[in-house]
SENU-616663 format. One record per atom (N, C-alpha, C): residue number from 1; atom name; z, y, x. Coordinates in steps of 0.2 Angstrom, whole numbers, always signed. Each point is the difference from the previous one (the first is absolute). Layout:
// residues N
+-----+------+-------+-------+-------+
!  nr ! atom !    pz !    py !    px !
+-----+------+-------+-------+-------+
! NUM !   CA !     Z !     Y !     X !
...
+-----+------+-------+-------+-------+
This chain:
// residues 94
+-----+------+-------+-------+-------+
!  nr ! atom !    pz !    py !    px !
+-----+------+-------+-------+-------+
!   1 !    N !    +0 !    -6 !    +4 !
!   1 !   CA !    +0 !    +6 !    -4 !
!   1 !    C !    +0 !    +6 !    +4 !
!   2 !    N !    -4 !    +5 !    +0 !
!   2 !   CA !    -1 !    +6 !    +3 !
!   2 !    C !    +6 !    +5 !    -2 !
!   3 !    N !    +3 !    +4 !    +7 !
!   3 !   CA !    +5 !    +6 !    -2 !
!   3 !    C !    -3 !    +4 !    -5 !
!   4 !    N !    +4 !    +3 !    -4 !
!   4 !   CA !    -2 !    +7 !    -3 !
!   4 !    C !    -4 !    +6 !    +4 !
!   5 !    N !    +0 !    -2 !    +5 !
!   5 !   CA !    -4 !    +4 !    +5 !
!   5 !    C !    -6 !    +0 !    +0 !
!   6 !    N !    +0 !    -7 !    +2 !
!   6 !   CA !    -8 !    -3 !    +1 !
!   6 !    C !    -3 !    +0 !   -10 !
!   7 !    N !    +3 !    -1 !    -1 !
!   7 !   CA !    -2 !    +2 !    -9 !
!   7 !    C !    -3 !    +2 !    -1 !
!   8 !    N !    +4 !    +8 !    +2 !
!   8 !   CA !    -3 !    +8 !    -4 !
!   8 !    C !    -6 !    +0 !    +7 !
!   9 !    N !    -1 !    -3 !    +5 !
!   9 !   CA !    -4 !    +5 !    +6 !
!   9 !    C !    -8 !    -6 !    -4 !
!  10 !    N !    +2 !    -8 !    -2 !
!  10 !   CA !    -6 !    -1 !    -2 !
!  10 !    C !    -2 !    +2 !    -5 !
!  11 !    N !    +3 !    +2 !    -4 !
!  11 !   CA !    -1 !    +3 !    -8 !
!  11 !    C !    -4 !    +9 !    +2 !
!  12 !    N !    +1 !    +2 !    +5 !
!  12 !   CA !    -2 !    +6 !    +1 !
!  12 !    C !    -8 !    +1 !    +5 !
!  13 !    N !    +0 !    -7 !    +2 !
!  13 !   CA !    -4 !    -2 !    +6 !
!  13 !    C !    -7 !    -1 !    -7 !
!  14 !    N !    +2 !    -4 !    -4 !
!  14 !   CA !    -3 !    -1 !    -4 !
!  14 !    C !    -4 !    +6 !    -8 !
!  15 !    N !    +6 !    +3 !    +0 !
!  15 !   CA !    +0 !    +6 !    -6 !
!  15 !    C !    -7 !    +2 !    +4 !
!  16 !    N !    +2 !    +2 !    +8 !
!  16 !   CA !    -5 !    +9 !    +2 !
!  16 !    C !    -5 !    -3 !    +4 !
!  17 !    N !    -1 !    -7 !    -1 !
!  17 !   CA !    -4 !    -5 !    +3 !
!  17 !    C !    -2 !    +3 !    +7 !
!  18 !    N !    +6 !    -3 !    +6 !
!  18 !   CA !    +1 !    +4 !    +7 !
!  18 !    C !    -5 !    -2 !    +3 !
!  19 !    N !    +0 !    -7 !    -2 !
!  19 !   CA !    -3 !    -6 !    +8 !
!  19 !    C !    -7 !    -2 !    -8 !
!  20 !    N !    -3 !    -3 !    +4 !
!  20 !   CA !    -7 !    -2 !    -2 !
!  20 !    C !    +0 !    -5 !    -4 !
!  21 !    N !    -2 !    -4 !    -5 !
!  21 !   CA !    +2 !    -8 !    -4 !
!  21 !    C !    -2 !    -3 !    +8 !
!  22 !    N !    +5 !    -6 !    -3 !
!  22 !   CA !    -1 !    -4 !    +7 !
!  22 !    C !    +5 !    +3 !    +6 !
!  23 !    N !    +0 !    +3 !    -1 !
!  23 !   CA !    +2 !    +4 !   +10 !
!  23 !    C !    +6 !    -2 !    +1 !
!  24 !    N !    +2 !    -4 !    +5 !
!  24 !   CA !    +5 !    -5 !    +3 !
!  24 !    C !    +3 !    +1 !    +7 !
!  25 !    N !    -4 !    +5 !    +3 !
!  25 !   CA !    +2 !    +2 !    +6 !
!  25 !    C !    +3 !   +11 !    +1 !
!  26 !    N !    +4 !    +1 !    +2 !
!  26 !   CA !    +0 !    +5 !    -1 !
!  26 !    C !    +5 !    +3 !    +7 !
!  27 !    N !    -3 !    +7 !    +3 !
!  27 !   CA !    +2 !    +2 !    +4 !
!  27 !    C !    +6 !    +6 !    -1 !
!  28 !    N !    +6 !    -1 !    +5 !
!  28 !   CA !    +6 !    +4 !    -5 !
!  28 !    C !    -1 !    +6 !    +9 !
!  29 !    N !    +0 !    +6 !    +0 !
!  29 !   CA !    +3 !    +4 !    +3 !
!  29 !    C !    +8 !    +1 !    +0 !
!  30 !    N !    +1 !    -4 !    +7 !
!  30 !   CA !    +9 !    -1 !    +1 !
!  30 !    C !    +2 !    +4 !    +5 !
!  31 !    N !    +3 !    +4 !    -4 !
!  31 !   CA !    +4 !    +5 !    +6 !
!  31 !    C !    +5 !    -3 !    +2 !
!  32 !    N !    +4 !    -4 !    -2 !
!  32 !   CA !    +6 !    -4 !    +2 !
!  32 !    C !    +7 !    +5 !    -5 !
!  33 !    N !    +0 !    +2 !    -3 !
!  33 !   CA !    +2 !    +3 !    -8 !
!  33 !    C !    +1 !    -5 !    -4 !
!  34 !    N !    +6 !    +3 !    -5 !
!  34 !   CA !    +0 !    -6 !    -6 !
!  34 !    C !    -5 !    +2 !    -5 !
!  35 !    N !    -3 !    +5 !    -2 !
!  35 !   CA !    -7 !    -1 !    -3 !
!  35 !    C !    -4 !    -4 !    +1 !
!  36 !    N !    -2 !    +0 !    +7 !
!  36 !   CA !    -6 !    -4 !    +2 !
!  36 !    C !    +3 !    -8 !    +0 !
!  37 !    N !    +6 !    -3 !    +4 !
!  37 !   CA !    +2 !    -6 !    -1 !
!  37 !    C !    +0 !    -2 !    -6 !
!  38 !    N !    +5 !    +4 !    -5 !
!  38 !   CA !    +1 !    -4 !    -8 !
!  38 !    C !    -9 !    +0 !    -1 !
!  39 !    N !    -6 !    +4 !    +0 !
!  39 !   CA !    -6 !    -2 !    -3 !
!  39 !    C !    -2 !    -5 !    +4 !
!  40 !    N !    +3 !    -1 !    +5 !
!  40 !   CA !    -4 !    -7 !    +5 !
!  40 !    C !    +2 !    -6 !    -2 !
!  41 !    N !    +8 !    +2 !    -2 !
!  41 !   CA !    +3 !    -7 !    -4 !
!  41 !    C !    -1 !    -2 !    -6 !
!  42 !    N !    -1 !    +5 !    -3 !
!  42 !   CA !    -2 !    -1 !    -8 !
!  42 !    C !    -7 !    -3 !    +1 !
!  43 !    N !    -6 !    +2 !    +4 !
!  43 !   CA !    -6 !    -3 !    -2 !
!  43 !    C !    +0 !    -6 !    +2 !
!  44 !    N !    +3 !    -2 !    +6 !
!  44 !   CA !    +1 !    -9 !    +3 !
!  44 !    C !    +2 !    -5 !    -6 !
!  45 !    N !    +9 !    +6 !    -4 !
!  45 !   CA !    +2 !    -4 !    -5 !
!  45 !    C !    -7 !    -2 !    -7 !
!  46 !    N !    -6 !    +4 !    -1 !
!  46 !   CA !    -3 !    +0 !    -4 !
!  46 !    C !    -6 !    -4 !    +1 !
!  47 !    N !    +0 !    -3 !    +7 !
!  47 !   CA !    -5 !    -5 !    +1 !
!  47 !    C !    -5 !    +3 !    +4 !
!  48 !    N !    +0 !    +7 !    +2 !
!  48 !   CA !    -7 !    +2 !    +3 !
!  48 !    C !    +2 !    -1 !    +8 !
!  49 !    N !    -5 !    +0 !    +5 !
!  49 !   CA !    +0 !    -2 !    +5 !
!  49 !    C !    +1 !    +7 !    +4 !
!  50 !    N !    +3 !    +1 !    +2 !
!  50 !   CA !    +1 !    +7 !    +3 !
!  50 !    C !    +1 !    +2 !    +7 !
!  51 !    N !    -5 !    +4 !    +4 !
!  51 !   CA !    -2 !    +3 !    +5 !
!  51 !    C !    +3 !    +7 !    +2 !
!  52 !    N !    +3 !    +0 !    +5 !
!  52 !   CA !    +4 !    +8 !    +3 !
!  52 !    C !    -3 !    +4 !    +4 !
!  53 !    N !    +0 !    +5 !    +0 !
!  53 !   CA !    -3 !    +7 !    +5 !
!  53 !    C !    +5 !    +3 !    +2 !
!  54 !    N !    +3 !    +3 !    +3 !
!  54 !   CA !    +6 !    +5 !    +5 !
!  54 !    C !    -5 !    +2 !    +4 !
!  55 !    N !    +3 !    +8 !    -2 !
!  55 !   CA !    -4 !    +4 !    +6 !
!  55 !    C !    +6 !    +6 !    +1 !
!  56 !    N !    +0 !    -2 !    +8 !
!  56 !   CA !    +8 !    +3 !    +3 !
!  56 !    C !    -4 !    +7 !    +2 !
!  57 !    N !    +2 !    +4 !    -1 !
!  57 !   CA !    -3 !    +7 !    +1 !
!  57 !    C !    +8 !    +5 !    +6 !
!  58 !    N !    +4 !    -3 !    +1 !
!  58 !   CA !    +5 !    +0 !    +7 !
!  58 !    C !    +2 !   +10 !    -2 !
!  59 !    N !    +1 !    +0 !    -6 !
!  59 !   CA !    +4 !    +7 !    -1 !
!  59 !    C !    +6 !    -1 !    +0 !
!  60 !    N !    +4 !    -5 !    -3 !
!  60 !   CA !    +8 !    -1 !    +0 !
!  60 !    C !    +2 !    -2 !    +6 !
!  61 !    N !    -3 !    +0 !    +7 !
!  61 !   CA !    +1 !    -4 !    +6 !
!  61 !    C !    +4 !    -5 !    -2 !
!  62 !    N !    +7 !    -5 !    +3 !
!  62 !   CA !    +1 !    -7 !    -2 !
!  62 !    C !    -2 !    -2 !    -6 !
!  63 !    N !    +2 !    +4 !    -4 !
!  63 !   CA !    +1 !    -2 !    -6 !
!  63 !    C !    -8 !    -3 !    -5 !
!  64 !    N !    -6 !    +3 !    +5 !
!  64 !   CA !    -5 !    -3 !    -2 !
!  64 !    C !    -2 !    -7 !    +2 !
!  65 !    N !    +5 !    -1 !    +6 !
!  65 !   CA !    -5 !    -6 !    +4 !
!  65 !    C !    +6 !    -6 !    -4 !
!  66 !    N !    +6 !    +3 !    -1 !
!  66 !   CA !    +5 !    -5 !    -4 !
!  66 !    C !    -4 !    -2 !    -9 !
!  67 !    N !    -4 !    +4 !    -3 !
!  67 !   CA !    -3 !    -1 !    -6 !
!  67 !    C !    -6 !    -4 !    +2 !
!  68 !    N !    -2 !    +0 !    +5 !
!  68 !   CA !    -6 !    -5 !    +3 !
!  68 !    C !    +1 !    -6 !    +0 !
!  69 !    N !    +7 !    +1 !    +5 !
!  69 !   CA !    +4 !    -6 !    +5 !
!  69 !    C !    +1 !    -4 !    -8 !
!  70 !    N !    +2 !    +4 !    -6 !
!  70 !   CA !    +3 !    -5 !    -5 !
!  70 !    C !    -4 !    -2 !    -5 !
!  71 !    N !    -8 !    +4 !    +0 !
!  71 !   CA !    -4 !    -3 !    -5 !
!  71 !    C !    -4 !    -7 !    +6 !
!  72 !    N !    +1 !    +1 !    +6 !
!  72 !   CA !    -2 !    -5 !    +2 !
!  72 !    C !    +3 !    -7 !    -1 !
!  73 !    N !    +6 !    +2 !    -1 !
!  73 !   CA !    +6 !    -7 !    +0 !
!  73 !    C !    -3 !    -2 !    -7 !
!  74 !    N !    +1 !    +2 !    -4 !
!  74 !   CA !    -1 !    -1 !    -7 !
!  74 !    C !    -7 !    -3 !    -1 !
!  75 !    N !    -4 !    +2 !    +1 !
!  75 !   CA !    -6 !    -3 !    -1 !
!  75 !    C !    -3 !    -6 !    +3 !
!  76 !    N !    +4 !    -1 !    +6 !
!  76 !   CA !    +3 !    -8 !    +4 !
!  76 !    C !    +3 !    -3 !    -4 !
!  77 !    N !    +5 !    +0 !    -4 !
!  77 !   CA !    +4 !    -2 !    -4 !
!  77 !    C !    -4 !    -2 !    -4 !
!  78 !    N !    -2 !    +3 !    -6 !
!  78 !   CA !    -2 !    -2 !    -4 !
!  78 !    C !    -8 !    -2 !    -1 !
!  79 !    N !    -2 !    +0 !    +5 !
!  79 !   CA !    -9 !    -2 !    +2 !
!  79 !    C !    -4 !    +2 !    +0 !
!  80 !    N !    +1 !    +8 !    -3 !
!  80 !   CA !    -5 !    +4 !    -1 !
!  80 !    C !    -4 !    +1 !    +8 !
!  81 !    N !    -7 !    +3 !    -3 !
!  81 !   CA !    -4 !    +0 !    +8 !
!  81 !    C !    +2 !    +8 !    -1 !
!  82 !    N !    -1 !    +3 !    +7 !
!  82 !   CA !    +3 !    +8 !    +2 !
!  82 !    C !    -5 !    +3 !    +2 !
!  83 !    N !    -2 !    +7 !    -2 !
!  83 !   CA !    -5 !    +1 !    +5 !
!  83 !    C !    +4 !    +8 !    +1 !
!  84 !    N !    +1 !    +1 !    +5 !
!  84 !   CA !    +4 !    +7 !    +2 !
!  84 !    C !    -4 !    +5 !    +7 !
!  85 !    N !    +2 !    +5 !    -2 !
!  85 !   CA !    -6 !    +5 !    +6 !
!  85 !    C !    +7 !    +6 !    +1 !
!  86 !    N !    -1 !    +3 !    +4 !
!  86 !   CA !    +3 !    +4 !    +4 !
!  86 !    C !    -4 !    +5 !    +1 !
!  87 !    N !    +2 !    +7 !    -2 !
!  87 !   CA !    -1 !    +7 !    +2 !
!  87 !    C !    +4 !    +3 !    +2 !
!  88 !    N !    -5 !    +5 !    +7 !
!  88 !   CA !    +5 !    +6 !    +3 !
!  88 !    C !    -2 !    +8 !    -4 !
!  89 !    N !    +5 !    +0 !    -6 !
!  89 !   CA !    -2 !    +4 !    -4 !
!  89 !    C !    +2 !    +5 !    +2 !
!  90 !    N !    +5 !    +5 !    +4 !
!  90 !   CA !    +2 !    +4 !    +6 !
!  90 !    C !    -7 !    +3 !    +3 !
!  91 !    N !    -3 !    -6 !    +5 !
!  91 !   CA !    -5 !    +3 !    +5 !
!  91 !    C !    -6 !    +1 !    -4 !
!  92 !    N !    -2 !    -4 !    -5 !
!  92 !   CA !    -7 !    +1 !    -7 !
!  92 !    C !    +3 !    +7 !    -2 !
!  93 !    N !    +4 !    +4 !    -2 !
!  93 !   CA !    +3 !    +4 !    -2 !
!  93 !    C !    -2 !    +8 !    +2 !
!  94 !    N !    +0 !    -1 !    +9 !
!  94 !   CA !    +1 !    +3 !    +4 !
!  94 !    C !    -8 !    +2 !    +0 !
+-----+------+-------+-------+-------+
């Protein structure tokens, strides 16, 4: 049985018709936030197969490479493939 979470997100995935009929694979932009994790967790618990992006942009110094360091762990964990890039958004800036 699905949480009330997973519920209202398929009920809504469905109402504003998000993902395409059929569509099973879906890519979640993970900042390493409880936004982004609960929609990474919700969609696995709804059956879709799901793929992560993180893109470290190094404005929080530690505290960005720790949200990297942990979307990394986590998508180890639980099997998702990861695809993450790194910018020096500082010197692009300049």
């Amino acid at each position: 049985m699905a949480s009330p979470l997973a519920t209202r997100v398929s009920k809504t995935i469905k109402e504003r018709k998000l993902f395409r009929q059929g569509c099973r694979i879906v890519l979640v932009a993970l900042s390493g936030g409880a936004d982004s994790v609960a929609l990474l967790l919700v969609l696995q618990e709804l059956g879709y197969e799901t793929v992560a992006a993180h893109c470290n942009f190094h404005l929080r110094g530690a505290e960005s490479d720790q949200d990297a360091a942990f979307v990394t762990d986590l998508c180890r964990k639980l099997g998702v493939q990861l695809h993450q890039t790194d910018f020096d958004t500082i010197a692009y800036a300049r």
